[in-house]
Biopython code that builds the backbone (N, CA, C, O; Angstrom):
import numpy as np
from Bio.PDB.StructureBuilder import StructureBuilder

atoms = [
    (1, "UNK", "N", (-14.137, -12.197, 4.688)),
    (1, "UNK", "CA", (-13.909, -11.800, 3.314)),
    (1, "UNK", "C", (-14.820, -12.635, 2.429)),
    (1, "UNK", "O", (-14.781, -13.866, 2.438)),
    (2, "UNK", "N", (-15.506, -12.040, 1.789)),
    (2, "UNK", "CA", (-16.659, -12.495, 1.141)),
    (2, "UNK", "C", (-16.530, -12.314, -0.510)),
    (2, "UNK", "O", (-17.681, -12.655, -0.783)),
    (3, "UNK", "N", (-16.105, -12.102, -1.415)),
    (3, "UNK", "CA", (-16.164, -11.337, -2.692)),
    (3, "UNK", "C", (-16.393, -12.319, -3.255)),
    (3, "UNK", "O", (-15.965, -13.429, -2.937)),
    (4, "UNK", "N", (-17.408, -11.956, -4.572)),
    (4, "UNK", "CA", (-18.742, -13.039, -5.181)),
    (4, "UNK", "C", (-19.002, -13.984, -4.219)),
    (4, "UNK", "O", (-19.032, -15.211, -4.122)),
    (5, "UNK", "N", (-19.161, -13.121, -3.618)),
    (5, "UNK", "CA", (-20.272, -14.711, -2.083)),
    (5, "UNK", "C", (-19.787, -15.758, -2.517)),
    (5, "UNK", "O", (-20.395, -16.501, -3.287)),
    (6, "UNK", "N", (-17.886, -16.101, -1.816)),
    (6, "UNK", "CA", (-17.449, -17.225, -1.704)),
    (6, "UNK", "C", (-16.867, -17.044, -0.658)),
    (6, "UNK", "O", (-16.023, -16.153, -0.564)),
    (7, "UNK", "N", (-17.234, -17.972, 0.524)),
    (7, "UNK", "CA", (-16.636, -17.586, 1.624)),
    (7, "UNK", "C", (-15.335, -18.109, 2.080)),
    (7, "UNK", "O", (-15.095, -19.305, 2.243)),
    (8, "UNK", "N", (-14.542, -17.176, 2.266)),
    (8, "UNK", "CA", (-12.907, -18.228, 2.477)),
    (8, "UNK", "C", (-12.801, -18.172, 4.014)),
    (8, "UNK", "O", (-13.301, -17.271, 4.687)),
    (9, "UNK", "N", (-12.040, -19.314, 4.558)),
    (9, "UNK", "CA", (-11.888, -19.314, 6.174)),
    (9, "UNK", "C", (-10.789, -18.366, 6.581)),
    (9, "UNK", "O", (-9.722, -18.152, 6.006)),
    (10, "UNK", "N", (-11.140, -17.982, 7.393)),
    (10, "UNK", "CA", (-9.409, -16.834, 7.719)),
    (10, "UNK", "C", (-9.368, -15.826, 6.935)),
    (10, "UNK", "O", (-8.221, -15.402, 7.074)),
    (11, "UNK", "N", (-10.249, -14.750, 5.715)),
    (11, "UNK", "CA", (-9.950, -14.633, 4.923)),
    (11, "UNK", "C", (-9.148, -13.280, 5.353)),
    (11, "UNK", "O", (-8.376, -12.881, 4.480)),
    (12, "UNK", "N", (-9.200, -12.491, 6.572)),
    (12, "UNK", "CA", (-8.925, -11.617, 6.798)),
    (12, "UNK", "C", (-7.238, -11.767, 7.327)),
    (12, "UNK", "O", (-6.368, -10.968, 6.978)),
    (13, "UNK", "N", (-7.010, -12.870, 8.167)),
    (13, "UNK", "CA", (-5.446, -13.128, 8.395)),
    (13, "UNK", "C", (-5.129, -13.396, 7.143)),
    (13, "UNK", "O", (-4.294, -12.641, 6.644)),
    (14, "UNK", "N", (-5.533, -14.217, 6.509)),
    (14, "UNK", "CA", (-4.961, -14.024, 4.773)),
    (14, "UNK", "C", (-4.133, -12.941, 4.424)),
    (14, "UNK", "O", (-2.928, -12.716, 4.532)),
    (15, "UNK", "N", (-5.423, -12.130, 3.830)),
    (15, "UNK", "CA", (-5.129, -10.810, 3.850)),
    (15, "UNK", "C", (-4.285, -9.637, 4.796)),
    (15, "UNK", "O", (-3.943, -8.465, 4.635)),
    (16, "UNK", "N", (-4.185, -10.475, 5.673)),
    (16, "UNK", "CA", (-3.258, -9.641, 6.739)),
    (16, "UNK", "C", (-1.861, -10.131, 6.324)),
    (16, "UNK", "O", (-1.097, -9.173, 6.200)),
    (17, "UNK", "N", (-1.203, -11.482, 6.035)),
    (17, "UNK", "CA", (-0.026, -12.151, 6.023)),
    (17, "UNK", "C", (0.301, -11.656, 4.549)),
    (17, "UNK", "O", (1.488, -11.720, 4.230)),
    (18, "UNK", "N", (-1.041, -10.933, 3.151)),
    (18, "UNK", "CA", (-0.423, -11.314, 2.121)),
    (18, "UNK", "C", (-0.177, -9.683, 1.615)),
    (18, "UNK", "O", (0.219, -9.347, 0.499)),
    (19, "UNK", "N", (-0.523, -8.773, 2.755)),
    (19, "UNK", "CA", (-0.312, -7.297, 3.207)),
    (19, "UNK", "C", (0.831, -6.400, 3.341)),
    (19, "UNK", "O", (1.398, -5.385, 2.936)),
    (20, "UNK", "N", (0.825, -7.703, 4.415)),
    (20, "UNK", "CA", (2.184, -6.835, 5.141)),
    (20, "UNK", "C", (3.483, -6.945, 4.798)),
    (20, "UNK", "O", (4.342, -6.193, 5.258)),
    (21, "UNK", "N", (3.864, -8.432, 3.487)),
    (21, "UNK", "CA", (5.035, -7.834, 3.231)),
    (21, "UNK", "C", (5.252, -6.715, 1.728)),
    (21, "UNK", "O", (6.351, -6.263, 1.405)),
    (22, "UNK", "N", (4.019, -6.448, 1.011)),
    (22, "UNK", "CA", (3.777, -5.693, 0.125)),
    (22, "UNK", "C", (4.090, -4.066, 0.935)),
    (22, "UNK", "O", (4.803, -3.158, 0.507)),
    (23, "UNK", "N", (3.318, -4.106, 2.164)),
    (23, "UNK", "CA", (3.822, -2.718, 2.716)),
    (23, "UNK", "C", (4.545, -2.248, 3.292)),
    (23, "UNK", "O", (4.641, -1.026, 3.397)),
    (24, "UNK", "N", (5.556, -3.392, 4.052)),
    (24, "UNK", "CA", (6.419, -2.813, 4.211)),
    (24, "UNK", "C", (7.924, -3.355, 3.388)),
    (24, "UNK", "O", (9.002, -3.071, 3.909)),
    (25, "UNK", "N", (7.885, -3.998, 2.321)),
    (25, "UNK", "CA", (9.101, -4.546, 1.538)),
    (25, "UNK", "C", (8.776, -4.042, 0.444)),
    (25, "UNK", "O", (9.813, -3.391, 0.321)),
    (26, "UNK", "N", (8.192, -3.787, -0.479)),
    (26, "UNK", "CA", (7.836, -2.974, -1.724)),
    (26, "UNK", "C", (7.661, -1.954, -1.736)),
    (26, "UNK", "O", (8.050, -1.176, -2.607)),
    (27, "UNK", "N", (6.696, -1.552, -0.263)),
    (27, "UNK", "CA", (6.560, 0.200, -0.124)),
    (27, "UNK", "C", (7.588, 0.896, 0.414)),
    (27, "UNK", "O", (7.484, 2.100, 0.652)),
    (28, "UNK", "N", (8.811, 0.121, 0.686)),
    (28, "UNK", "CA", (10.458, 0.536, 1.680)),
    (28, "UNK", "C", (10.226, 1.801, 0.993)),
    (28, "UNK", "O", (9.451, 2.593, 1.530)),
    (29, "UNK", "N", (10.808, 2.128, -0.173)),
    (29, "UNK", "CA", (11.140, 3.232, -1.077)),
    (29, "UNK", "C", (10.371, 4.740, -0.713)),
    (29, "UNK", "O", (10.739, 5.912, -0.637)),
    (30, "UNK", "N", (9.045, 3.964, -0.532)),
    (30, "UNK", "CA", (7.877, 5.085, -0.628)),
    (30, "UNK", "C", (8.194, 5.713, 0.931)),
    (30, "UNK", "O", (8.301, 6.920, 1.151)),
    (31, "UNK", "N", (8.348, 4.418, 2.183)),
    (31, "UNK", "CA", (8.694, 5.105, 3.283)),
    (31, "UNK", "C", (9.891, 5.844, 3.384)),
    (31, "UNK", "O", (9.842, 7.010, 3.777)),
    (32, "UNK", "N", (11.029, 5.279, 3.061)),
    (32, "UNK", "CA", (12.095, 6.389, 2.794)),
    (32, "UNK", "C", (12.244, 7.505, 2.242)),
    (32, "UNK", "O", (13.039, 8.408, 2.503)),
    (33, "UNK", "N", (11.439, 7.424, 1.451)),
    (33, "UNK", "CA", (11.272, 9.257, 0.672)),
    (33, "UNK", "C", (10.732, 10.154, 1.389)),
    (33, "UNK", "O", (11.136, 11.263, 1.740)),
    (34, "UNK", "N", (9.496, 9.423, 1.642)),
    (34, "UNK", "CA", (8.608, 10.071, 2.891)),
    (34, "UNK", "C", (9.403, 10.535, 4.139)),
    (34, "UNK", "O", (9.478, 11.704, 4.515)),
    (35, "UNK", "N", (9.914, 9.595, 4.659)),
    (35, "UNK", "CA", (11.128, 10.246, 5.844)),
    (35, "UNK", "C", (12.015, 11.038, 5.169)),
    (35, "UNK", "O", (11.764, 12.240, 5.256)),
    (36, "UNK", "N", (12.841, 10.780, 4.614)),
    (36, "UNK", "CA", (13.626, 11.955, 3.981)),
    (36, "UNK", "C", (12.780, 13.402, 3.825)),
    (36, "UNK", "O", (13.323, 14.489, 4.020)),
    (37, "UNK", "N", (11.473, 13.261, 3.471)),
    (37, "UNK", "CA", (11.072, 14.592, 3.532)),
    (37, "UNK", "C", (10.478, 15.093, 4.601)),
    (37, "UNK", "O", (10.098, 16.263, 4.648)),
    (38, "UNK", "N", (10.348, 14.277, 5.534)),
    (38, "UNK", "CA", (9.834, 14.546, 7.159)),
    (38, "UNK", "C", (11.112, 14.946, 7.606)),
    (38, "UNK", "O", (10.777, 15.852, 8.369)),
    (39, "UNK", "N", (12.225, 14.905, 7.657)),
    (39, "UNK", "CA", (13.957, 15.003, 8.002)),
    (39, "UNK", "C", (14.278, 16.464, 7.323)),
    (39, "UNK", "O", (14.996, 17.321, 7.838)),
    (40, "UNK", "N", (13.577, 16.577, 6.019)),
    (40, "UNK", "CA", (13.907, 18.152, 5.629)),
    (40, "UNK", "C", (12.827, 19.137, 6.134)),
    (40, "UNK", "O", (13.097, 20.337, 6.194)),
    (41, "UNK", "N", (11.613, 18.670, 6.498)),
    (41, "UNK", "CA", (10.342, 19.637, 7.095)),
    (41, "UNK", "C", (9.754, 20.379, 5.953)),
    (41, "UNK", "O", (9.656, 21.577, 5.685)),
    (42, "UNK", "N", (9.315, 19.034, 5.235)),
    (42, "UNK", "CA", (8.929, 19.261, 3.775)),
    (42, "UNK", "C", (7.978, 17.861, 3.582)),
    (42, "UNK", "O", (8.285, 16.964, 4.367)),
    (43, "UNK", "N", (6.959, 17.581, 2.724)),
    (43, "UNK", "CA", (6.335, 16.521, 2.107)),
    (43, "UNK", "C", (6.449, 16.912, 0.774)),
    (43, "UNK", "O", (6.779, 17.966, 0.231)),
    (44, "UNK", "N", (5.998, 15.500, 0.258)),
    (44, "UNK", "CA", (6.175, 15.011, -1.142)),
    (44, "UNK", "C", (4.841, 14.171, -1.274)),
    (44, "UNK", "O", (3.855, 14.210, -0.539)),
    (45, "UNK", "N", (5.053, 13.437, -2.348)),
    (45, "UNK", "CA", (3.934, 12.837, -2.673)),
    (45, "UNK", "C", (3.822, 11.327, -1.901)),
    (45, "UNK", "O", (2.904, 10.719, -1.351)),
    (46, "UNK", "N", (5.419, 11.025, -2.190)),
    (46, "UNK", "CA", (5.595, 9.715, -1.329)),
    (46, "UNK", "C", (4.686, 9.856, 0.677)),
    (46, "UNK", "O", (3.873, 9.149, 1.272)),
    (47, "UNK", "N", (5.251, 10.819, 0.942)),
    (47, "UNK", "CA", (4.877, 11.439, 2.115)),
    (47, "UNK", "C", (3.197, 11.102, 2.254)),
    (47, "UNK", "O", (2.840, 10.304, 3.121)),
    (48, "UNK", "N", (2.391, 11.621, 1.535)),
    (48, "UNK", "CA", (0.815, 11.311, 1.358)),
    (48, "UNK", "C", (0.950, 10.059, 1.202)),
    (48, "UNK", "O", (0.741, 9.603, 2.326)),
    (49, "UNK", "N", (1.171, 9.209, 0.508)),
    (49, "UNK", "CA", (1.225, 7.438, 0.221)),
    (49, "UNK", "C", (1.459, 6.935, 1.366)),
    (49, "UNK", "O", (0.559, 6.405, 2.017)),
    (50, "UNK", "N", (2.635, 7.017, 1.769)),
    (50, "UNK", "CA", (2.815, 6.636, 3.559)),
    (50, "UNK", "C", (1.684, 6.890, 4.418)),
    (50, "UNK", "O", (1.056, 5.985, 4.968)),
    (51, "UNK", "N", (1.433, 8.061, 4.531)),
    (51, "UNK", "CA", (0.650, 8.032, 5.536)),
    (51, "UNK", "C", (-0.904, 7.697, 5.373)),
    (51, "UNK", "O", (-1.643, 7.797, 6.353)),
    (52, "UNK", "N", (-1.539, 7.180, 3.758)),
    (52, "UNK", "CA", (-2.767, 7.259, 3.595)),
    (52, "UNK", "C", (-2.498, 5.812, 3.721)),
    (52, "UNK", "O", (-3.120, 5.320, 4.663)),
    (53, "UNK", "N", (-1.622, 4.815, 2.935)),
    (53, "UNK", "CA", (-1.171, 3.480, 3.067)),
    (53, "UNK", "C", (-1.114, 3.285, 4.900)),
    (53, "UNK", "O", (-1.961, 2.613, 5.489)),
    (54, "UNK", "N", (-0.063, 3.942, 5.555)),
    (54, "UNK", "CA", (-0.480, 3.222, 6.795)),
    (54, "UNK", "C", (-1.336, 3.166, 7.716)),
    (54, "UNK", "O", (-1.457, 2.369, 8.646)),
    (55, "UNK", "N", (-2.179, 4.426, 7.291)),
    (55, "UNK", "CA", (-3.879, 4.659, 8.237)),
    (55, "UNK", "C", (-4.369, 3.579, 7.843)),
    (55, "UNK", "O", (-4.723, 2.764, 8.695)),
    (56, "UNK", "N", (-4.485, 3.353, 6.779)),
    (56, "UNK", "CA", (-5.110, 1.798, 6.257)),
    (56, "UNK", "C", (-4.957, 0.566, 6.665)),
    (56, "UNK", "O", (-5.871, -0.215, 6.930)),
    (57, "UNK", "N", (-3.543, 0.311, 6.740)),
    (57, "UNK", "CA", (-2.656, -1.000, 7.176)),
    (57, "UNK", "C", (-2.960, -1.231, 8.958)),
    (57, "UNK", "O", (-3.217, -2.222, 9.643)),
    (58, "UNK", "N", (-2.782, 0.187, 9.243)),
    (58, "UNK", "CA", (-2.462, 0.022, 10.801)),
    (58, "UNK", "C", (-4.381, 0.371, 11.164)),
    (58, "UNK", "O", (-4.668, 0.119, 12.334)),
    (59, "UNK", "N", (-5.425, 0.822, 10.403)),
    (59, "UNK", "CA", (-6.910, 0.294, 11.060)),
    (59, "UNK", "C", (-7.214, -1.009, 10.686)),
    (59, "UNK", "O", (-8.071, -1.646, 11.298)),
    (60, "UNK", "N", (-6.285, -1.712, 9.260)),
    (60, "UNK", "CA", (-6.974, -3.237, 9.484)),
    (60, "UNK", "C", (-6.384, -3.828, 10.441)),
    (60, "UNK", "O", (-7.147, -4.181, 11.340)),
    (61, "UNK", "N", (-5.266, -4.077, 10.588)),
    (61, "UNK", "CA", (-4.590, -4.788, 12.005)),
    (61, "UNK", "C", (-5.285, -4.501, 12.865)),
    (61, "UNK", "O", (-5.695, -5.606, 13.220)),
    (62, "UNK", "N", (-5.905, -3.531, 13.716)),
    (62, "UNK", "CA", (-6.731, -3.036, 14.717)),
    (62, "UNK", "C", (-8.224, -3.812, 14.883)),
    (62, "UNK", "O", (-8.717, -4.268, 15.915)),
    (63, "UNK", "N", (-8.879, -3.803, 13.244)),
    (63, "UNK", "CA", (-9.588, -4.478, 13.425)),
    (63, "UNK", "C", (-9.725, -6.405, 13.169)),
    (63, "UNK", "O", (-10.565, -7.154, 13.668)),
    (64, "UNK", "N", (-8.768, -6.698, 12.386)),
    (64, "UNK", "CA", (-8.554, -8.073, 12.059)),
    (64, "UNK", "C", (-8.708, -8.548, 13.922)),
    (64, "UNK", "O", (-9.637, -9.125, 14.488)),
    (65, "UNK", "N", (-7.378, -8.018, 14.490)),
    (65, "UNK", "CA", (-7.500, -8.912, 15.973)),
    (65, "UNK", "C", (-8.648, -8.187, 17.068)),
    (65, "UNK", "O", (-9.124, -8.972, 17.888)),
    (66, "UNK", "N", (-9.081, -6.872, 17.130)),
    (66, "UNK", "CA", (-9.623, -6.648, 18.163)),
    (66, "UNK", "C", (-11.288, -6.264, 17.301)),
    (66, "UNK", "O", (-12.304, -6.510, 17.950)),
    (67, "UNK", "N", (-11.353, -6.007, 16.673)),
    (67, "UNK", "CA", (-12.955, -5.957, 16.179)),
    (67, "UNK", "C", (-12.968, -5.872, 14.824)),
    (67, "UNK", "O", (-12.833, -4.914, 14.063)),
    (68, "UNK", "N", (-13.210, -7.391, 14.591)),
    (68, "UNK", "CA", (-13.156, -8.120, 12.955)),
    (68, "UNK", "C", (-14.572, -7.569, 12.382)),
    (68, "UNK", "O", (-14.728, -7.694, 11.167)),
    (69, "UNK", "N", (-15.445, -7.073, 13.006)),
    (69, "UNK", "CA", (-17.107, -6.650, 12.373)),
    (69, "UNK", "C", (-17.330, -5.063, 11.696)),
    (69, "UNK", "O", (-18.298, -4.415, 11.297)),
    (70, "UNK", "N", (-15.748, -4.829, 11.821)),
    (70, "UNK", "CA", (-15.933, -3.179, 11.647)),
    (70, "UNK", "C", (-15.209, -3.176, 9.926)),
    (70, "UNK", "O", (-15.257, -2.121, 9.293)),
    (71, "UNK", "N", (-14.535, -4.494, 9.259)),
    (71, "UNK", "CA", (-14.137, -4.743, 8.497)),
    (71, "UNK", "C", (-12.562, -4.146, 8.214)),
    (71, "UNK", "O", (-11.986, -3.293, 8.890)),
    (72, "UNK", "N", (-12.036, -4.861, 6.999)),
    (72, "UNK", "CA", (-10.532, -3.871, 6.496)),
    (72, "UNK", "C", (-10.367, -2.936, 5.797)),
    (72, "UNK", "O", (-11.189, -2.108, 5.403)),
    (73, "UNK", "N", (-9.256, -3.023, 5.603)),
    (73, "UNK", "CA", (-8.588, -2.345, 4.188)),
    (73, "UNK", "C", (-7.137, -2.603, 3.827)),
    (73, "UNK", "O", (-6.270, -1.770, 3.560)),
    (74, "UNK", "N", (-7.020, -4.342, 3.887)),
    (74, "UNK", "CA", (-5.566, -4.449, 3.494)),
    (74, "UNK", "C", (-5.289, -3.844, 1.725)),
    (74, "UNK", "O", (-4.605, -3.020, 1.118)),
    (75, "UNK", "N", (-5.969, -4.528, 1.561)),
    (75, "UNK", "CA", (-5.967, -4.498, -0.550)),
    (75, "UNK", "C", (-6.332, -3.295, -0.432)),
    (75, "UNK", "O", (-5.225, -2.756, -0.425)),
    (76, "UNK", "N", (-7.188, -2.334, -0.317)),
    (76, "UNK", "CA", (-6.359, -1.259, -1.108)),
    (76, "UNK", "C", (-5.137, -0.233, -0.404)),
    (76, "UNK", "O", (-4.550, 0.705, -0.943)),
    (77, "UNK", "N", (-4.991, -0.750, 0.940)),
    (77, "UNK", "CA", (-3.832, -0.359, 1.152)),
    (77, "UNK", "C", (-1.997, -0.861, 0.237)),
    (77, "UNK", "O", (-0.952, -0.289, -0.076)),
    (78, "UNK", "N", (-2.597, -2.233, 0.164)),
    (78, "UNK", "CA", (-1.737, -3.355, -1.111)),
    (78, "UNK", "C", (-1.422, -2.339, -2.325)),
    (78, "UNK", "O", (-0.368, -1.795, -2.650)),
    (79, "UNK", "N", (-2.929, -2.272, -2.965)),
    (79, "UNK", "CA", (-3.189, -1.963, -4.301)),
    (79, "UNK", "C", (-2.470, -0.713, -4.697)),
    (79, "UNK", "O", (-1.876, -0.709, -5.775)),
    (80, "UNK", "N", (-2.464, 0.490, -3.830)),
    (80, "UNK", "CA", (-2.202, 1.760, -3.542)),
    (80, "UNK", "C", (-0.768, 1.637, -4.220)),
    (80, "UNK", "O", (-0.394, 2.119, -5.289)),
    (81, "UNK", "N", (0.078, 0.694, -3.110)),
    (81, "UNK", "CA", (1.723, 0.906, -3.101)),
    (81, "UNK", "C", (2.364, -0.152, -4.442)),
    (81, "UNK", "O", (3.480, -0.089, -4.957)),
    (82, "UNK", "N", (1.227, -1.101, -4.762)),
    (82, "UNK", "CA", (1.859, -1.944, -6.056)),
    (82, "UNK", "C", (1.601, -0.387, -6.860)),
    (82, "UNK", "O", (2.576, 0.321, -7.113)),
    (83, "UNK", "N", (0.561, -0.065, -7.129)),
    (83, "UNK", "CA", (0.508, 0.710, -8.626)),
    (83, "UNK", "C", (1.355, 1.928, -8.498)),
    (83, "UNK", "O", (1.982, 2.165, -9.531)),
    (84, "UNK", "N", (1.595, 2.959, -7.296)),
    (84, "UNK", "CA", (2.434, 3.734, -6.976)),
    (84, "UNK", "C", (3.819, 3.304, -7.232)),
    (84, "UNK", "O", (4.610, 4.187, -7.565)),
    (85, "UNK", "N", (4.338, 1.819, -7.110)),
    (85, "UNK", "CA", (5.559, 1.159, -8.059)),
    (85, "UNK", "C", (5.447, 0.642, -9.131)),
    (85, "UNK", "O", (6.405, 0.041, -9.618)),
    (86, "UNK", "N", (4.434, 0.725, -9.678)),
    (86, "UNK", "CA", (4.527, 0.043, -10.929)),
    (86, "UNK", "C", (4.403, 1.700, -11.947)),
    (86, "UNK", "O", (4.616, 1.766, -13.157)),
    (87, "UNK", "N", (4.110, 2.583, -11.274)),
    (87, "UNK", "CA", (4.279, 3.348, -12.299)),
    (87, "UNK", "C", (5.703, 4.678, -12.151)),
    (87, "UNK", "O", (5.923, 5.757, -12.702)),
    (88, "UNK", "N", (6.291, 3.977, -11.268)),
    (88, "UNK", "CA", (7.606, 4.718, -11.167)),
    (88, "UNK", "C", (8.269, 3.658, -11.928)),
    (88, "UNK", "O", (9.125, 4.078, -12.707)),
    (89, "UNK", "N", (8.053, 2.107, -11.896)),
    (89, "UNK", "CA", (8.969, 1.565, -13.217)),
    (89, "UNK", "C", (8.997, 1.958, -14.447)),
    (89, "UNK", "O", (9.979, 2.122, -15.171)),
    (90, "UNK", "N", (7.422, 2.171, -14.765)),
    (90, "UNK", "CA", (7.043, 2.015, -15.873)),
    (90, "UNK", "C", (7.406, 3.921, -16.784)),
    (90, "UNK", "O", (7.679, 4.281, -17.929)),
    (91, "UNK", "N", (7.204, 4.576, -15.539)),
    (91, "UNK", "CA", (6.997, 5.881, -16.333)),
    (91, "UNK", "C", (8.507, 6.333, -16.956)),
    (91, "UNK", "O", (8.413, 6.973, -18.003)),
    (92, "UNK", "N", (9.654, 6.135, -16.549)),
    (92, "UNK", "CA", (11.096, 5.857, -17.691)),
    (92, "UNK", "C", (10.621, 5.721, -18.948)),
    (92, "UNK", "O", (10.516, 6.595, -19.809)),
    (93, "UNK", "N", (10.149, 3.790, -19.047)),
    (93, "UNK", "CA", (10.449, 3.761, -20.098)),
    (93, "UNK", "C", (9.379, 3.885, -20.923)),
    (93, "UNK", "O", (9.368, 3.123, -21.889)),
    (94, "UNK", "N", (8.122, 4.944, -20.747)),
    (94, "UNK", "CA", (7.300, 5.475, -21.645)),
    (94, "UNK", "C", (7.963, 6.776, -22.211)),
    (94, "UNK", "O", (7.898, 7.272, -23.336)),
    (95, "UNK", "N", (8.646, 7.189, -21.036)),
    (95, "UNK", "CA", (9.278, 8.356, -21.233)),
    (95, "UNK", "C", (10.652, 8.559, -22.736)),
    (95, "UNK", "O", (10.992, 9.491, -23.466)),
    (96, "UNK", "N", (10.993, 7.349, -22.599)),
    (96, "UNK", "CA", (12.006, 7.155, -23.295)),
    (96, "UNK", "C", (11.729, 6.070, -24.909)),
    (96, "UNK", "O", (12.566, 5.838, -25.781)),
    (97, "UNK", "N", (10.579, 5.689, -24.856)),
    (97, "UNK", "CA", (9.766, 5.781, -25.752)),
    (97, "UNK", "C", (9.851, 6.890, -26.659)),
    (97, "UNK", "O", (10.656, 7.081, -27.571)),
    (98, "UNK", "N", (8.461, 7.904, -26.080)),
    (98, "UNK", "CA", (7.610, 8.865, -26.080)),
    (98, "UNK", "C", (9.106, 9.879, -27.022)),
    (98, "UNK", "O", (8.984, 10.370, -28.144)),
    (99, "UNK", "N", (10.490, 9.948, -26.078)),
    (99, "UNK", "CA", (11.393, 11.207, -26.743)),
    (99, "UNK", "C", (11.881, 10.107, -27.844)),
    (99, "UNK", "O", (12.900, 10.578, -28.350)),
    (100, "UNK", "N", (11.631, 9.038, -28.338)),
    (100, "UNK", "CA", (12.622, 8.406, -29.329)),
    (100, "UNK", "C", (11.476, 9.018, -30.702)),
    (100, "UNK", "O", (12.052, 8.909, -31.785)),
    (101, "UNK", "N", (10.346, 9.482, -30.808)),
    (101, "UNK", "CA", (9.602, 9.819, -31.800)),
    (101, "UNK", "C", (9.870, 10.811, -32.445)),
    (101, "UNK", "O", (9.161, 11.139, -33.396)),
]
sb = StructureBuilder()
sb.init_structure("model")
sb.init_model(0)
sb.init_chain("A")
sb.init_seg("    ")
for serial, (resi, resn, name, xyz) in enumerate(atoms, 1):
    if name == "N":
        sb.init_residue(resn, " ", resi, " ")
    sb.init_atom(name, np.array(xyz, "f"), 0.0, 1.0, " ", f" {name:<3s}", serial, name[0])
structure = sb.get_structure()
């Protein structure tokens, strides 16, 4: 992991330890919806998030331990499921804003 050519040691287990509990303890929600709609034989949007989030999660693990030269994609697998919750918090209370006008 290199970003502005500063080189950190480990930077990829880093990124692996500071990953995985963002995807699977923050993204719980997103996987449960997603199953719930795999259980009705139906997708949703959560459904796409899951599975674009864990192609991601589960090729950096693949490559972190067995071929570190092919590079990751923890962060934006990370990035994906923070902003996908930050805008199910957030979209209420714009919402409730937005009808108080």
């Amino acid at each position: 992991m290199m970003p502005l050519k500063v080189y950190v040691p480990h930077g990829s287990f880093i990124l692996f330890l500071l990953a995985t509990p963002v995807q699977f303890i923050v993204g719980y929600d997103i996987y449960r919806s997603a199953w719930v709609a795999l259980r009705n034989k139906s997708a949703n949007m959560d459904s796409l998030i899951a599975l674009g989030t864990t192609a991601a999660y589960m090729f950096s693990v693949y490559t972190v331990f067995f071929r570190p030269e092919l590079g990751q994609y923890f962060e934006a697998s990370a990035i994906l499921i923070t902003f996908v919750i930050l805008e199910d918090i957030l979209r209420p209370r714009l919402k409730a804003r937005l009808l108080k006008r």
